[in-house]
C-alpha positions as CSV (number, residue, x, y, z in Angstrom):
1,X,-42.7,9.2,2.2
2,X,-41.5,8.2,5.8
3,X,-40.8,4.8,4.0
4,X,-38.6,6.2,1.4
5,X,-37.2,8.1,4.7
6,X,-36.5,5.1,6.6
7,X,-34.9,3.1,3.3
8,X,-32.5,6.2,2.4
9,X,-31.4,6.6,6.2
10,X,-30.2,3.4,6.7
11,X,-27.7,2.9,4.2
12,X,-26.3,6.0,5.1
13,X,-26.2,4.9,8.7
14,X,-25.0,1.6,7.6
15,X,-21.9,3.4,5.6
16,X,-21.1,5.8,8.3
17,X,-20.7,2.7,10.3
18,X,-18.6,0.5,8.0
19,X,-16.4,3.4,7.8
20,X,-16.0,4.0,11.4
21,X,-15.1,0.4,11.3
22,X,-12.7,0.0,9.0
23,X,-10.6,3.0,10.3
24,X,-10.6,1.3,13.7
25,X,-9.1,-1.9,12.2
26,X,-6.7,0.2,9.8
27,X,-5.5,2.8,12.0
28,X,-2.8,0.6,13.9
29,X,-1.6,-0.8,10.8
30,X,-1.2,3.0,9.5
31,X,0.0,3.6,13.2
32,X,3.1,1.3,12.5
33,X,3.6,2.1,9.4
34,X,4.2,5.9,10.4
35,X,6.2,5.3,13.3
36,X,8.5,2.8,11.4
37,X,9.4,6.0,9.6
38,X,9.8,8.2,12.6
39,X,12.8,9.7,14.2
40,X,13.1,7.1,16.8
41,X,14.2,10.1,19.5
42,X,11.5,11.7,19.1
43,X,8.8,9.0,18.9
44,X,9.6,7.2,21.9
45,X,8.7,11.0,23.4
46,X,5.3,11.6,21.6
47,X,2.0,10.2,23.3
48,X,-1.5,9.5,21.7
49,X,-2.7,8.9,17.9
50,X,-0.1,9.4,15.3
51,X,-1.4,11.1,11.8
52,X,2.2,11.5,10.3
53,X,5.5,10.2,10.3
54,X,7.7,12.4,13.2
55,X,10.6,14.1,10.9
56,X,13.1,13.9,9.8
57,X,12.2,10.6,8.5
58,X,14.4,7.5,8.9
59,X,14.5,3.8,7.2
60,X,17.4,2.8,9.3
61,X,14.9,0.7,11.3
62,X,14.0,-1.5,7.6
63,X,17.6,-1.8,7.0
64,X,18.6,-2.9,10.3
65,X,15.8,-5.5,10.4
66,X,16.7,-6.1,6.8
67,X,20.6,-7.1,8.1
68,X,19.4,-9.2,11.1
69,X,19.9,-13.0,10.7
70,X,16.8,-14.1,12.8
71,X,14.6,-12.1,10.6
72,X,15.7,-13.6,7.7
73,X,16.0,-17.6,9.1
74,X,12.5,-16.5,10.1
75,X,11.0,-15.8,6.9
76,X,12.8,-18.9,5.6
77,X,11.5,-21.2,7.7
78,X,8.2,-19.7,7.7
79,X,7.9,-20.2,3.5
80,X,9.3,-23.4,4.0
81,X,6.1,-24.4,6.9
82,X,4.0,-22.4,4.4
83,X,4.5,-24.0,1.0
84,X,5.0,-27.4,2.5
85,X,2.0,-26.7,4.5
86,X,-0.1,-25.9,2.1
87,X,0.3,-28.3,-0.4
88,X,-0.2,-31.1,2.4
89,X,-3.2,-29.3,3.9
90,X,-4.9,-28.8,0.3
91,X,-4.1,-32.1,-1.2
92,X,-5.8,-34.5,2.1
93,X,-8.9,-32.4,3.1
94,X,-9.6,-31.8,-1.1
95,X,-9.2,-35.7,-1.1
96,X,-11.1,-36.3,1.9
97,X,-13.8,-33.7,1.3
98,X,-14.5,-35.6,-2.1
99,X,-15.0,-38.5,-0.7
100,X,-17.3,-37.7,2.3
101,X,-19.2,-36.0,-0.2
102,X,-19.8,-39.4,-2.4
103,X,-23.4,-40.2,-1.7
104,X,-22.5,-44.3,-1.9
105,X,-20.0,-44.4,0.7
106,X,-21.0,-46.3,3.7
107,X,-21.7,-44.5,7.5
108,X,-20.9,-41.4,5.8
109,X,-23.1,-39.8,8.1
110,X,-21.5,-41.4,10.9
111,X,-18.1,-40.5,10.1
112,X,-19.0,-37.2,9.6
113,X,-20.4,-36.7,13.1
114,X,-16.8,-38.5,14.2
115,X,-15.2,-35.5,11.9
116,X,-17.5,-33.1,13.5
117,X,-17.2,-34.0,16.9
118,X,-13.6,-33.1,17.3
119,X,-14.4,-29.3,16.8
120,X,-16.0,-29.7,20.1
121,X,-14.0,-32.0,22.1
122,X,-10.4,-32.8,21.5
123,X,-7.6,-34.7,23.4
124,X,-5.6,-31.2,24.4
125,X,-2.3,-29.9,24.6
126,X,-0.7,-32.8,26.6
127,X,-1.5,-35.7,24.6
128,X,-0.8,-34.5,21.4
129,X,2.8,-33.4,22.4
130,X,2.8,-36.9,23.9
131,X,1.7,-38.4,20.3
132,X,4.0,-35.7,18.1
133,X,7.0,-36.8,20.7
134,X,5.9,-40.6,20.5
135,X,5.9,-40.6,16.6
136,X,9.6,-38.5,16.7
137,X,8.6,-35.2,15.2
138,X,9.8,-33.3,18.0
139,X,12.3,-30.3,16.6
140,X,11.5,-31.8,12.7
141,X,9.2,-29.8,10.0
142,X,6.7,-32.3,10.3
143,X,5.5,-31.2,13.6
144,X,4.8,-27.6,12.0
145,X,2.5,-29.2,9.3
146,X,1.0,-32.9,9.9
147,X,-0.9,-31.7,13.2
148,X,-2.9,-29.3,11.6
149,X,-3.1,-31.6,8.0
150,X,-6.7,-31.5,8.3
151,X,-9.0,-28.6,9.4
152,X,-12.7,-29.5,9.9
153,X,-14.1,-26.5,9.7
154,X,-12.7,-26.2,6.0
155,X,-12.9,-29.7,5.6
156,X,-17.0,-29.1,6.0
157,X,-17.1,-26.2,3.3
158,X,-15.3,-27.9,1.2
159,X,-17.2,-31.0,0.9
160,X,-20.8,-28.9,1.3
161,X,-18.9,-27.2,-2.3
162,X,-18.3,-30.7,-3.8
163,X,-21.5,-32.3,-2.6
164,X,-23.0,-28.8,-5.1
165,X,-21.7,-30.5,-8.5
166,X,-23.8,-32.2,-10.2
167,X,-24.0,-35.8,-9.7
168,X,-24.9,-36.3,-13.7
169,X,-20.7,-35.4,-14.6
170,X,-19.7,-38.0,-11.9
171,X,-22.2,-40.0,-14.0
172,X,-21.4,-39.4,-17.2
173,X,-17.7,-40.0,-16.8
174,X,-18.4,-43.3,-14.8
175,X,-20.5,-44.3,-18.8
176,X,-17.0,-43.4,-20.1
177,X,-15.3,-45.7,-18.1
178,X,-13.3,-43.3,-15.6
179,X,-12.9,-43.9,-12.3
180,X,-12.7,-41.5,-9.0
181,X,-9.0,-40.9,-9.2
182,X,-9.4,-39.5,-12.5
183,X,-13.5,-37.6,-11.9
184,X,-11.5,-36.0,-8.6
185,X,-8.2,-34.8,-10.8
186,X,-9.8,-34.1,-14.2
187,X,-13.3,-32.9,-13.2
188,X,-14.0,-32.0,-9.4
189,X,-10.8,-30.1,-9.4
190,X,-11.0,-28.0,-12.2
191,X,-14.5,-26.9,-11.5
192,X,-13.7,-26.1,-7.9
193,X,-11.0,-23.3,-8.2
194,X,-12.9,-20.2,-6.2
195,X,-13.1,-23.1,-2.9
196,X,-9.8,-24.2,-3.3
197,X,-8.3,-20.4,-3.3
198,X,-10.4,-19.8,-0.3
199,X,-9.2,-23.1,1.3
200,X,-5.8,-22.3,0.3
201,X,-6.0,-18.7,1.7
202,X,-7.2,-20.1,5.2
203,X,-4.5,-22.3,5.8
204,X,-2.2,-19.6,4.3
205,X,-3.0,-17.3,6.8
206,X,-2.6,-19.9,9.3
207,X,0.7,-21.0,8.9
208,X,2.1,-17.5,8.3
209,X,0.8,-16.5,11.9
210,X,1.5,-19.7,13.4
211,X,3.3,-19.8,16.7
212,X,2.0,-21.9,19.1
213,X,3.2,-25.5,17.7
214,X,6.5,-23.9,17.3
215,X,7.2,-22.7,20.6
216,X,5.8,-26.6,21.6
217,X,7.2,-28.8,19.2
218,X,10.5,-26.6,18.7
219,X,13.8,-26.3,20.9
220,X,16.1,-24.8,18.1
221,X,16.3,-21.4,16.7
222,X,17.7,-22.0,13.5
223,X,14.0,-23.9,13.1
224,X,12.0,-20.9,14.5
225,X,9.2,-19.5,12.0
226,X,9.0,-15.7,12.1
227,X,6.4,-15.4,14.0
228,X,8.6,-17.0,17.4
229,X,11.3,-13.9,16.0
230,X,8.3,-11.6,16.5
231,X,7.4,-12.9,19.9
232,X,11.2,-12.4,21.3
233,X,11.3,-9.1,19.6
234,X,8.2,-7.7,20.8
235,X,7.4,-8.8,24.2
236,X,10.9,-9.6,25.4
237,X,12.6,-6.1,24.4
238,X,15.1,-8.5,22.5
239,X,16.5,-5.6,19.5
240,X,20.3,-6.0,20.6
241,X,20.6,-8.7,18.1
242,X,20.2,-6.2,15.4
243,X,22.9,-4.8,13.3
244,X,21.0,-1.2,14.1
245,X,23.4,1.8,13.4
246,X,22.5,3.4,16.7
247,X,24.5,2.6,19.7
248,X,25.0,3.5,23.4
249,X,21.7,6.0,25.1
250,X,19.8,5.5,21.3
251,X,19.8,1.9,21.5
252,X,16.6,2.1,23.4
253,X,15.1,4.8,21.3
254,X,15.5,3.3,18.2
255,X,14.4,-0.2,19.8
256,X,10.9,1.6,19.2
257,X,11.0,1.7,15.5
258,X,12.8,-1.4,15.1
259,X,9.6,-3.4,16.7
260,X,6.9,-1.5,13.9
261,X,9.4,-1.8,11.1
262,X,9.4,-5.7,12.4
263,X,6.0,-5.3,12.1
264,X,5.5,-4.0,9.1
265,X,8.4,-5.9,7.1
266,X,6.0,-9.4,8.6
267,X,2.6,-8.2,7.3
268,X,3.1,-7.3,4.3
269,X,3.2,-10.1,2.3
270,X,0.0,-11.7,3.2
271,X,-1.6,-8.5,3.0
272,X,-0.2,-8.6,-1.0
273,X,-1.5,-12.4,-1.3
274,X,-5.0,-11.4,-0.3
275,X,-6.1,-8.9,-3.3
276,X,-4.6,-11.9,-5.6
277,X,-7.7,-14.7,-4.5
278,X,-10.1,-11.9,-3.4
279,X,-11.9,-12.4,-6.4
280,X,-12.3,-16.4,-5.7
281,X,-13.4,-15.3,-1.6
282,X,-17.0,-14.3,-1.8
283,X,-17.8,-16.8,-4.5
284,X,-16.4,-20.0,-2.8
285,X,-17.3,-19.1,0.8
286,X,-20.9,-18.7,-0.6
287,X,-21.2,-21.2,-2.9
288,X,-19.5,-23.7,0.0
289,X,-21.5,-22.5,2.6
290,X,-25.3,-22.9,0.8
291,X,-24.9,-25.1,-1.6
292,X,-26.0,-29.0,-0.3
């Protein structure tokens, strides 16, 4: 009886928890979402939790950040580093994972250590400006998406997925005369769709929040991701580039909403993305991370 007791209490326990937790990480998304919507005179007045939008309600905020020119040469650039990210980062570590994951290829354990090694130790800031400067990438694309070509970390689960196929198709297609090029494009590749969503949904999320290489490696604005936008917008107060339809004593009121809507308008879309691979997550994070 006390058994039962104990087996029935803690998965209530458990959900109460989970709950708890998951308005904690939602509520300042809600948070923004709200005040994005608020009457910007009276927001910048109210203290504490917000459960509902501050009437009367107001979208001038979207359609001012809507109108602004860094906004959209933000979300430009950022697709650009994204889709030209992606692709680079998928094709060499799907291409390097395969082959580290050949059992006849020579020091493989050796150069996986090398490969491992670097999530440890690396060469730091300095010298890899010094080698993105040296190798005249400086203010280009590239230095936005060779860098970071190669992640280890997904490098690993994605070769711990590969090394899970059976050897007997890589077999059987060597019989038919095939050769790698062709087992890695028409075999390993179609069977290894839920990794390569996950894969594709890490480096995804990494590009879209990525700042830090391009306040480095970047001296113009008309190359700045959104995320650099965001930066200027939020921490330096900087809203009087926006075409907002409030002017004079407002401008500092409606500043307020301006920054959630900002927000808001820079979220969404991975938030959107997400639901589309969710189904491929769980399976290729697990499969990667047991299989081998």
């Amino acid at each position: 009886m006390q058994k039962r007791k104990a087996d029935s209490v803690f998965p209530a326990f458990n959900a109460l928890f989970l709950i708890f937790l998951m308005i904690v990480m939602l509520y300042p998304f809600i948070h923004s979402v709200l005040a994005s919507i608020s009457n910007p005179n009276k927001l910048i007045m109210h203290r504490g939790f917000l459960f509902a939008p501050i009437p009367p309600l107001s979208f001038s905020a979207y359609m001012a950040v809507f109108q602004d020119a860094r906004i959209v040469s933000g979300y430009r650039n950022t697709l650009i580093y994204l889709a030209l990210g992606t692709t680079i980062n998928i094709i060499l570590t799907s291409m390097a994972a395969y082959t580290l994951s050949l059992p006849r290829l020579m020091m493989r354990d050796f150069i996986m250590f090398g490969i491992t090694f670097t999530m440890l130790f690396s060469g730091g800031m300095i010298p890899t400006y010094i080698q993105v400067y040296n190798l005249h990438m400086v203010n280009t694309i590239w230095a936005m998406v060779l860098p970071s070509a190669i992640n280890t970390m997904n490098l690993i689960i994605m070769r711990t997925y590969f090394q899970g196929i059976p050897e007997s198709l890589r077999e059987s297609a060597k019989i038919d005369g095939a050769n790698d090029i062709f087992i890695f494009i028409r075999i390993i590749l179609p069977l290894s769709t839920p990794v390569i969503a996950v894969i594709l949904l890490y480096y995804g999320v990494y590009h879209w929040n990525s700042w830090l290489p391009a306040a480095i490696y970047l001296r113009r604005s008309s190359q700045y991701p959104l995320q650099i936008v965001l930066r200027d917008i939020l921490l330096n107060n900087d809203t009087n580039a926006m075409n907002s339809p409030t002017a004079g004593s407002d401008r500092y009121s409606i500043s307020e909403t301006l920054k959630y809507a900002t927000i808001i308008v820079s979220t969404v879309p991975i938030l959107i993305v997400y639901p589309l691979l969710q189904k491929y997550f769980t399976k290729g994070v697990m499969i990667g991370a047991i299989k081998g």
